[in-house]
C-alpha positions in Angstrom: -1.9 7.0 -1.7 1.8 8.0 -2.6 4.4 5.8 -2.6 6.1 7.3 0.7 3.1 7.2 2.1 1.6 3.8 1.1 5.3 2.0 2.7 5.1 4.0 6.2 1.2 3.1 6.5 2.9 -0.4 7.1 4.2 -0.4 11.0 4.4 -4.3 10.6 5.4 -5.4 7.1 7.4 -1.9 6.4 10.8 -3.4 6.3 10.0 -6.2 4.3 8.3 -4.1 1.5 11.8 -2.0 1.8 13.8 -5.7 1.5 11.6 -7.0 -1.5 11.9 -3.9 -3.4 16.1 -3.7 -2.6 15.6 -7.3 -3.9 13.2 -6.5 -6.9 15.2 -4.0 -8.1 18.6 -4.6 -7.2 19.4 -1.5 -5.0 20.6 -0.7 -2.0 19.0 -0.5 1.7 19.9 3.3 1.3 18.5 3.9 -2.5 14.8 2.8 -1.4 15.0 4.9 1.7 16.0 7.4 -0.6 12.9 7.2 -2.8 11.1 6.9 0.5 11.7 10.2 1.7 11.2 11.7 -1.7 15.0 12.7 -2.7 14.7 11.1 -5.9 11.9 9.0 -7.8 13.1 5.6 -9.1 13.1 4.8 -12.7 10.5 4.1 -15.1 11.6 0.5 -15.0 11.6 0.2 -10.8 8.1 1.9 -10.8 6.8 -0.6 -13.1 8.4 -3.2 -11.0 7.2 -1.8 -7.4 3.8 -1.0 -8.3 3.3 -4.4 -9.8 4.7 -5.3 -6.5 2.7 -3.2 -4.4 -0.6 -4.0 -6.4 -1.2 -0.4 -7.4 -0.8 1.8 -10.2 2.6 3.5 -11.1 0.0 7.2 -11.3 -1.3 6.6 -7.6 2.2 5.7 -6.3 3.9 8.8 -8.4 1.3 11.3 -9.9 3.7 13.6 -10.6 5.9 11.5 -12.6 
């Protein structure tokens, strides 16, 4: 599951994921939406960061990448 995809699956928790990961990697509100909807893909560093975060691998969060 992509990364856009694995944060919207989360009705609930979805803006605390987006709040940790401003927090985690010292961005904005706006700059994680922004990876959300795909308009650009965070760093190598952030990925590392989120999917540790997230508990998933940086390839199943961004295969493209």
């Amino acid at each position: 599951m992509e990364f856009k995809e694995f944060v919207n699956s989360l009705p609930n928790q979805r803006n605390e994921v987006i709040s940790q990961l401003m927090l985690l990697c010292r961005v904005s509100r706006i700059t994680v939406y922004r990876w959300l909807r795909g308009d650009f893909v965070p760093d190598a560093l952030k990925r590392k960061v989120i999917a540790d975060y997230l508990q998933m691998s940086e390839k199943e969060l961004w295969p493209n990448v």
